[in-house]
C-alpha positions as CSV (number, residue, x, y, z in Angstrom):
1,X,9.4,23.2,100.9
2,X,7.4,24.1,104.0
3,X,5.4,26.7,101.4
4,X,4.9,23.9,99.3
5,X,3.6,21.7,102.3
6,X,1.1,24.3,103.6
7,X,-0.5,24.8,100.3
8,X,-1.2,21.6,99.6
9,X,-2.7,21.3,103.3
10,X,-4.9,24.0,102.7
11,X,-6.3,22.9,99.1
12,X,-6.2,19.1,100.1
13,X,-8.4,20.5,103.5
14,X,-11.1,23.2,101.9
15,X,-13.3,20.8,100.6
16,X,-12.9,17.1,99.3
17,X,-14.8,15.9,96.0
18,X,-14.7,12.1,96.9
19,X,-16.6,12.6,100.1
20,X,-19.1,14.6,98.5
21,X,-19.8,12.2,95.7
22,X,-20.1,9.3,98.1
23,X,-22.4,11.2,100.2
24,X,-25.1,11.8,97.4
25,X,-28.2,10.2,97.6
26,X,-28.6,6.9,95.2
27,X,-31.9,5.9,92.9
28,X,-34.8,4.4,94.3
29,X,-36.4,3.7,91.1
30,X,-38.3,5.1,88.0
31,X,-40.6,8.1,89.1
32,X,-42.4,8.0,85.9
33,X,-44.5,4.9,87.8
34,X,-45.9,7.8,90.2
35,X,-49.4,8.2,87.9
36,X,-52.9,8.0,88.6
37,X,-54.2,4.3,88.9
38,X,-51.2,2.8,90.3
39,X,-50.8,0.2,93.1
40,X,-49.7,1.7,96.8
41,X,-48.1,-1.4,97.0
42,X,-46.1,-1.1,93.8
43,X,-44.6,2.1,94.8
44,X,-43.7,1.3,98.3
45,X,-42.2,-1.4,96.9
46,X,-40.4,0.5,94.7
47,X,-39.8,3.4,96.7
48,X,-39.7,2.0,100.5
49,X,-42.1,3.7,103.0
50,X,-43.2,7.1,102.4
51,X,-41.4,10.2,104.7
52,X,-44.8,10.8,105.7
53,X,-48.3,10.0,106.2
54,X,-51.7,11.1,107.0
55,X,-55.2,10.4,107.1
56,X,-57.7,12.5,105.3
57,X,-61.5,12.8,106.6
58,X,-63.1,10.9,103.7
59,X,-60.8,7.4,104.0
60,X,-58.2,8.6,101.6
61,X,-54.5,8.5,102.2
62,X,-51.7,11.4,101.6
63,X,-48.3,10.6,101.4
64,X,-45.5,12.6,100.5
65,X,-42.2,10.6,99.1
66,X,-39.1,13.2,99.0
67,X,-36.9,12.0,95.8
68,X,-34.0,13.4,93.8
69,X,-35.4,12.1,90.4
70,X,-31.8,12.8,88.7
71,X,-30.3,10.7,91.5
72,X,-27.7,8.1,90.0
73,X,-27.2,4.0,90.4
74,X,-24.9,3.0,93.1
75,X,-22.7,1.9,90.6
76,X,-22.5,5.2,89.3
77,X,-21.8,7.1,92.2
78,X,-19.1,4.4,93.2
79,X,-17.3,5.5,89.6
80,X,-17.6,8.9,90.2
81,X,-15.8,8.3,94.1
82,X,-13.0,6.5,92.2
83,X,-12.6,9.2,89.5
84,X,-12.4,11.7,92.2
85,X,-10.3,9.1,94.2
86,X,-7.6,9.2,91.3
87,X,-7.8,12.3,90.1
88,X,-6.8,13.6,93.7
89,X,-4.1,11.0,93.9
90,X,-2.3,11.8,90.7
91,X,-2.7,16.0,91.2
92,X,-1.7,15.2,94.9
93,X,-4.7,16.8,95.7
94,X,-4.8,19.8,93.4
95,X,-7.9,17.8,91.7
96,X,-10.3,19.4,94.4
97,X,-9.9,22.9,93.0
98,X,-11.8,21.6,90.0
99,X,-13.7,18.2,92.0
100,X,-15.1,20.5,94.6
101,X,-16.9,23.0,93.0
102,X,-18.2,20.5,90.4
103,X,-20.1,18.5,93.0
104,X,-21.5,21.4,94.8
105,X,-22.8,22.3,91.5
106,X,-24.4,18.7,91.1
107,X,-25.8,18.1,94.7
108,X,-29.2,16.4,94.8
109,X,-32.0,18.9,93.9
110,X,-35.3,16.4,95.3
111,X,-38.6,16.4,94.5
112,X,-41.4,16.2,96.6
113,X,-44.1,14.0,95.7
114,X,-47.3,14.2,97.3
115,X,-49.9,11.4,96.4
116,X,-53.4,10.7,97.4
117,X,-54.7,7.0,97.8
118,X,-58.3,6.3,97.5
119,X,-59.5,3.5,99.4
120,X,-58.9,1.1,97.0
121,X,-55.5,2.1,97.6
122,X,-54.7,3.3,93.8
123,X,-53.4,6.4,93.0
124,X,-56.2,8.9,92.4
125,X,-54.3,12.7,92.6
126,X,-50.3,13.1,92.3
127,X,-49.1,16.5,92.7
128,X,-44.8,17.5,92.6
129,X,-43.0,20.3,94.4
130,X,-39.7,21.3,93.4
């Protein structure tokens, strides 16, 4: 029973599915919006404030948004946390052999998007890093 006992401890402990889902970043929006000739204020509406911003010599604006375009709905990730959730109750943990790896292999893979704003504060130049 103790040999039992430890196992479990040691699968249940080497990594946990339902944390990983809840930890993954949630949508912010459509990206396809992110094209030439679109409103700054539509998109930092859309997208919240930028993670950062500069000032370029000639009165235009760069701004650089990181996003995980694949990123799922909040209702989505809260059905993947109770799928892991169950799953790990009914195997009595043996679920993260299988939950683990699968979210490691689905962790957020963002996108950087770097947009300039002319001065009329439209989108004149947007360029994506992976």
């Amino acid at each position: 029973m103790k040999k039992i006992t430890l196992v479990l401890c040691c699968l249940m402990l080497s990594g946990c599915a339902v944390a990983m889902s809840a930890s993954r970043s949630a949508s912010k929006g459509d990206t396809a919006i992110i094209q030439e000739g679109a409103e700054r204020m539509f998109i930092e509406d859309t997208f919240g404030p930028p993670n950062m911003t500069s000032s370029l010599d000639d009165g235009k604006t760069k701004v650089i948004y990181k996003i995980d375009p694949d990123a799922h709905s909040t209702g989505a990730r809260g059905a993947a946390v109770a799928e892991h959730l169950v799953a790990d109750v009914l195997t009595l943990g043996l679920w993260e052999i299988v939950g683990t790896p699968l979210e490691l292999a689905a962790q957020d893979e963002y996108t950087n998007y770097i947009i300039i704003y002319g001065k009329d504060n439209k989108i004149e130049k947007v360029e994506t890093i992976r």
